[in-house]
MDTraj code that builds the backbone (N, CA, C; nanometers):
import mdtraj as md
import numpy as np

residues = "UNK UNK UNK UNK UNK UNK UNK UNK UNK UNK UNK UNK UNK UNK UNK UNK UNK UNK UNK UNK UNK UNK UNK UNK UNK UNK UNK UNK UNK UNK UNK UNK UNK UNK UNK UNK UNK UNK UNK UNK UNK UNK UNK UNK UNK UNK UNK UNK UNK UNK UNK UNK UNK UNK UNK UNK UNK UNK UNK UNK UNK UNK UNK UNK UNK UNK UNK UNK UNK UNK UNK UNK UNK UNK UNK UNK UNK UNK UNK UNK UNK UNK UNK UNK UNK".split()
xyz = np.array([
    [-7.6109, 5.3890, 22.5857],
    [-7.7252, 5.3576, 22.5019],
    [-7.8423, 5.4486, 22.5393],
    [-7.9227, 5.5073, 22.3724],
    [-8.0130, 5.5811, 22.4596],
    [-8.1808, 5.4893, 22.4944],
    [-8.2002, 5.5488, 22.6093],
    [-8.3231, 5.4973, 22.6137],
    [-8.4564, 5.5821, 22.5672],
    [-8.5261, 5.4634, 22.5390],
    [-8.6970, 5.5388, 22.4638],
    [-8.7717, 5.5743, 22.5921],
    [-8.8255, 5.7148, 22.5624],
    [-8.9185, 5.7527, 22.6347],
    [-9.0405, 5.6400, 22.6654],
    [-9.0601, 5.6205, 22.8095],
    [-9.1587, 5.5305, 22.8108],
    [-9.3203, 5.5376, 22.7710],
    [-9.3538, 5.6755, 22.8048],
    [-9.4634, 5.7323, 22.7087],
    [-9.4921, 5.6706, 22.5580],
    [-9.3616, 5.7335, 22.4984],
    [-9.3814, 5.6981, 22.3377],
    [-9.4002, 5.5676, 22.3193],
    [-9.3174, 5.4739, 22.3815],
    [-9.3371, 5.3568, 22.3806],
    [-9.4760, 5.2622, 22.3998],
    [-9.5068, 5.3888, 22.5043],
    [-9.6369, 5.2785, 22.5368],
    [-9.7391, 5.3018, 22.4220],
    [-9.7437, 5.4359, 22.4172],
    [-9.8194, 5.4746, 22.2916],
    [-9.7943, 5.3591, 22.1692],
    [-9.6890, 5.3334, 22.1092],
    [-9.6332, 5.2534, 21.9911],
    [-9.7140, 5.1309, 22.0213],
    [-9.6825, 5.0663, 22.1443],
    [-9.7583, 4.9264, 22.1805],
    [-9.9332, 4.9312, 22.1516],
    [-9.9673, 5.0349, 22.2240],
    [-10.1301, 5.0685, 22.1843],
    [-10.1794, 5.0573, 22.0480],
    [-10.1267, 5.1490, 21.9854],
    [-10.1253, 5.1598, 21.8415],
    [-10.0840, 4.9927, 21.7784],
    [-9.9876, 4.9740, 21.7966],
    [-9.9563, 4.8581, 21.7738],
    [-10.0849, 4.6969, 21.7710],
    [-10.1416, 4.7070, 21.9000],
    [-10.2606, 4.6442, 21.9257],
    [-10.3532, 4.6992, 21.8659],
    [-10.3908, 4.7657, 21.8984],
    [-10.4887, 4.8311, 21.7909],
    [-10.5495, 4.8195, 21.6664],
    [-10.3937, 4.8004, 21.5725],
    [-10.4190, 4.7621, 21.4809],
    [-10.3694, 4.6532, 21.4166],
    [-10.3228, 4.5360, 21.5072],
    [-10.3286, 4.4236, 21.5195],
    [-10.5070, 4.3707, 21.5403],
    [-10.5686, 4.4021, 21.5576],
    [-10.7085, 4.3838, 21.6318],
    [-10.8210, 4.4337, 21.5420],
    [-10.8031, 4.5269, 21.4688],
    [-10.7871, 4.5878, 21.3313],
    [-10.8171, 4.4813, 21.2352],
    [-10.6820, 4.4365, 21.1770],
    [-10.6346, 4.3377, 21.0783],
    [-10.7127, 4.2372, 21.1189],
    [-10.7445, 4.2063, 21.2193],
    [-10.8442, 4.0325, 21.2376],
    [-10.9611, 4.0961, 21.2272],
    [-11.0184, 4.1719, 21.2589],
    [-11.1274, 4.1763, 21.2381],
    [-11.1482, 4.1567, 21.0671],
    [-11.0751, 4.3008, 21.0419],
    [-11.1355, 4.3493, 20.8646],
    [-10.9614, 4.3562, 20.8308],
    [-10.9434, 4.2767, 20.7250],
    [-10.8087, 4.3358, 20.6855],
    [-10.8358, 4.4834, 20.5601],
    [-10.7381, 4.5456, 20.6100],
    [-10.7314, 4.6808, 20.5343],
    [-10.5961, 4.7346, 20.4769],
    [-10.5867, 4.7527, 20.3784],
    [-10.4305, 4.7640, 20.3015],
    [-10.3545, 4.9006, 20.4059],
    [-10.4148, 5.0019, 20.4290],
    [-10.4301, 5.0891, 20.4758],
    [-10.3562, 5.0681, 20.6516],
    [-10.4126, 5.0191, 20.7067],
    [-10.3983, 4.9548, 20.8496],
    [-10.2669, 4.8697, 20.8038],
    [-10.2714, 4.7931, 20.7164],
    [-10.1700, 4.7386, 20.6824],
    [-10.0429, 4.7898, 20.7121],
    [-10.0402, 4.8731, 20.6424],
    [-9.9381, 5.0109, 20.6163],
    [-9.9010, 5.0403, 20.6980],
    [-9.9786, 5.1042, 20.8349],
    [-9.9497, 5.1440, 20.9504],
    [-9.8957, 5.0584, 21.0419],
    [-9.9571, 4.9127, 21.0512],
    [-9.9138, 4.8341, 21.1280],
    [-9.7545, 4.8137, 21.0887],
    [-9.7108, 4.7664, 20.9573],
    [-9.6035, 4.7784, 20.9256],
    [-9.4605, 4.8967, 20.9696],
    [-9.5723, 4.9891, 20.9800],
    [-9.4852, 5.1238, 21.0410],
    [-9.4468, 5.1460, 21.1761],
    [-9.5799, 5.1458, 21.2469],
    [-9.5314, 5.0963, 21.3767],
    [-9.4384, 4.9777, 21.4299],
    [-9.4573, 4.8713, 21.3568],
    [-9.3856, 4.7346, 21.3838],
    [-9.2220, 4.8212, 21.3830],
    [-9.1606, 4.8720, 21.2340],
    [-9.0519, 4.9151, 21.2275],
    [-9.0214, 4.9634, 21.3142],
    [-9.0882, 5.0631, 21.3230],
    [-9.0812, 5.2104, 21.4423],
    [-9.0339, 5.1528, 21.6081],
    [-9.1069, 5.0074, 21.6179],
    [-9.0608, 4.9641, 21.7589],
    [-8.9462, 4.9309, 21.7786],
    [-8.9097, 4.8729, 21.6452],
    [-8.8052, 4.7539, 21.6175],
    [-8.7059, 4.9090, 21.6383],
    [-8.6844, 4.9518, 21.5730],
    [-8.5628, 5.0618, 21.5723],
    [-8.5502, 5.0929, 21.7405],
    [-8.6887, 5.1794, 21.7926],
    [-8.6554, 5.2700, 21.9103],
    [-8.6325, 5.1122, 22.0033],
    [-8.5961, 5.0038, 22.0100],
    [-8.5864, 4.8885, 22.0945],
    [-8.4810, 4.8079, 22.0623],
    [-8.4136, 4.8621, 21.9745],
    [-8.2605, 4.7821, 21.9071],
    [-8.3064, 4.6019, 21.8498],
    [-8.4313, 4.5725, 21.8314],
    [-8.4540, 4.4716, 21.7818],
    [-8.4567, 4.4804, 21.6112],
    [-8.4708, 4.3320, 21.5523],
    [-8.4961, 4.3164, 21.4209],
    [-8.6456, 4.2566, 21.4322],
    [-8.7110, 4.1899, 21.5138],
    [-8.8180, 4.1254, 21.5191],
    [-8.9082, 4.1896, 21.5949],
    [-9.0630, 4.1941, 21.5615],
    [-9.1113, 4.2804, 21.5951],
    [-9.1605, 4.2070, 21.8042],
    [-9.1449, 4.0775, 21.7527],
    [-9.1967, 3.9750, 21.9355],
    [-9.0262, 4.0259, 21.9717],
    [-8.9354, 4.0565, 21.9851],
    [-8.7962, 4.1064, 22.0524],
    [-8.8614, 4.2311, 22.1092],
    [-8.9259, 4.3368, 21.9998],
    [-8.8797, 4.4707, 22.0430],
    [-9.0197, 4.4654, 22.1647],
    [-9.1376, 4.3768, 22.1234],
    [-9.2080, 4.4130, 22.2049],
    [-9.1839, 4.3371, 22.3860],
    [-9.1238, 4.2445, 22.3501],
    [-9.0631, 4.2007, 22.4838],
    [-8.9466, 4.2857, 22.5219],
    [-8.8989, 4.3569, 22.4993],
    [-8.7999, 4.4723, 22.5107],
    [-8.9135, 4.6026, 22.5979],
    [-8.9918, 4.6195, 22.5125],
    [-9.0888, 4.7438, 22.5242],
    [-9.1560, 4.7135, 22.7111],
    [-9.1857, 4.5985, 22.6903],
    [-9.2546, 4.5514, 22.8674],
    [-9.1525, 4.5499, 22.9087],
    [-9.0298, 4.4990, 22.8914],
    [-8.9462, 4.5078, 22.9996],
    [-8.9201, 4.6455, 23.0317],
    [-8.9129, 4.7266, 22.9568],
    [-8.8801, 4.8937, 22.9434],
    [-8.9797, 4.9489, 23.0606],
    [-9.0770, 4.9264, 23.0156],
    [-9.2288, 4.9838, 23.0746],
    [-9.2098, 4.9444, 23.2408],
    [-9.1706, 4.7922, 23.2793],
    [-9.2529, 4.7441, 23.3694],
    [-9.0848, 4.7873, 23.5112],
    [-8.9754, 4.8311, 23.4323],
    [-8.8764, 4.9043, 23.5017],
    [-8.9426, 4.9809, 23.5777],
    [-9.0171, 5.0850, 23.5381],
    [-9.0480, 5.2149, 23.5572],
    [-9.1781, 5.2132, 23.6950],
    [-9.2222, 5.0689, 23.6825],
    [-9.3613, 5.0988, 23.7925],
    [-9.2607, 5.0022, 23.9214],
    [-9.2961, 5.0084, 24.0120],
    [-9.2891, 4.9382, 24.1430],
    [-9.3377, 4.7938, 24.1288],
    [-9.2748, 4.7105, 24.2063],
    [-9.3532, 4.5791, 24.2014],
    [-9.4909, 4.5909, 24.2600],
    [-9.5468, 4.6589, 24.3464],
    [-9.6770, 4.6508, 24.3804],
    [-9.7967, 4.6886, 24.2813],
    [-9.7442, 4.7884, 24.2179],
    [-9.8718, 4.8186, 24.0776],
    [-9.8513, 4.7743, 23.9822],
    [-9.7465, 4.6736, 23.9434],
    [-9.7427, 4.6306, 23.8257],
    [-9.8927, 4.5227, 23.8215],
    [-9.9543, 4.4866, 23.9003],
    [-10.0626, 4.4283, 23.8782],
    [-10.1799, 4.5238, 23.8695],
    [-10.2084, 4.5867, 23.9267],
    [-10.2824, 4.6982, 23.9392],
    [-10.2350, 4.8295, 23.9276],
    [-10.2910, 4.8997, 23.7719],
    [-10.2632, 5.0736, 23.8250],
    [-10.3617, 5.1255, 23.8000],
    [-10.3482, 5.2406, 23.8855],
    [-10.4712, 5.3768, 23.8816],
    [-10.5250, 5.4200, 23.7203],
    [-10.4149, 5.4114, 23.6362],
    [-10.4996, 5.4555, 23.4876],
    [-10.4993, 5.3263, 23.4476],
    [-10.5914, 5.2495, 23.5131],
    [-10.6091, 5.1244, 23.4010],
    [-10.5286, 5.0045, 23.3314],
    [-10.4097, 5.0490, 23.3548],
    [-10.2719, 4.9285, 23.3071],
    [-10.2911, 4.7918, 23.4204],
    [-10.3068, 4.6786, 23.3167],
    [-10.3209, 4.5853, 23.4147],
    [-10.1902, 4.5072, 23.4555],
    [-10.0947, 4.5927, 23.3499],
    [-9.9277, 4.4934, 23.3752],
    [-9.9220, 4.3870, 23.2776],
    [-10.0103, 4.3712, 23.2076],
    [-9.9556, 4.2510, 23.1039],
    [-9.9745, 4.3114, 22.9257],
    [-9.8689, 4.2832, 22.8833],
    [-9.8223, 4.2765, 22.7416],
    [-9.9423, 4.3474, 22.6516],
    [-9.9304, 4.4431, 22.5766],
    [-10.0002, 4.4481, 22.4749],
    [-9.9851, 4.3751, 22.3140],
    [-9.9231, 4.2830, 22.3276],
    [-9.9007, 4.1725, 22.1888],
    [-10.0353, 4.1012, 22.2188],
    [-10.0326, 4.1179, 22.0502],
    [-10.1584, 4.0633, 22.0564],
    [-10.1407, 3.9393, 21.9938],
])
top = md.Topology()
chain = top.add_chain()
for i, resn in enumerate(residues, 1):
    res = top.add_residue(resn, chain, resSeq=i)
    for name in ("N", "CA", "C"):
        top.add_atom(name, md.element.get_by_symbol(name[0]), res)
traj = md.Trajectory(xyz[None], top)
């Protein structure tokens, strides 16, 4: 199985929040669109159909990659918990 670059991924989640955060504020057909795209976009690179699967997929992906000691704390700012918003 291949795996997603964790970069891209994290990027997708950002974006993802983003414009989740977006939509509550001001809904926008536009943002709409995108959010929809990204949602897909996770769902595919994460072998899910649901977009709460791929993103619990996506942290588990992510949180492989750090050590148990910084997953609470890292140097660029990641505090270790979920970007679902």
């Amino acid at each position: 199985m291949l795996v997603p670059d964790p970069k891209v991924v994290r990027e997708l989640l950002t974006k993802y929040a983003t414009l989740r955060i977006a939509q509550a504020q001001r809904h926008s057909p536009v943002a709409e669109r995108e959010l929809e795209d990204v949602s897909y976009t996770l769902c595919v690179m994460m072998g899910t159909s649901g977009i709460e699967d791929a993103i619990a997929r996506a942290d588990a992906l992510l949180a492989q990659g750090r050590p148990a000691a910084t997953r609470t704390a890292d140097p660029d700012g990641d505090s270790g918990l979920s970007l679902a918003v």
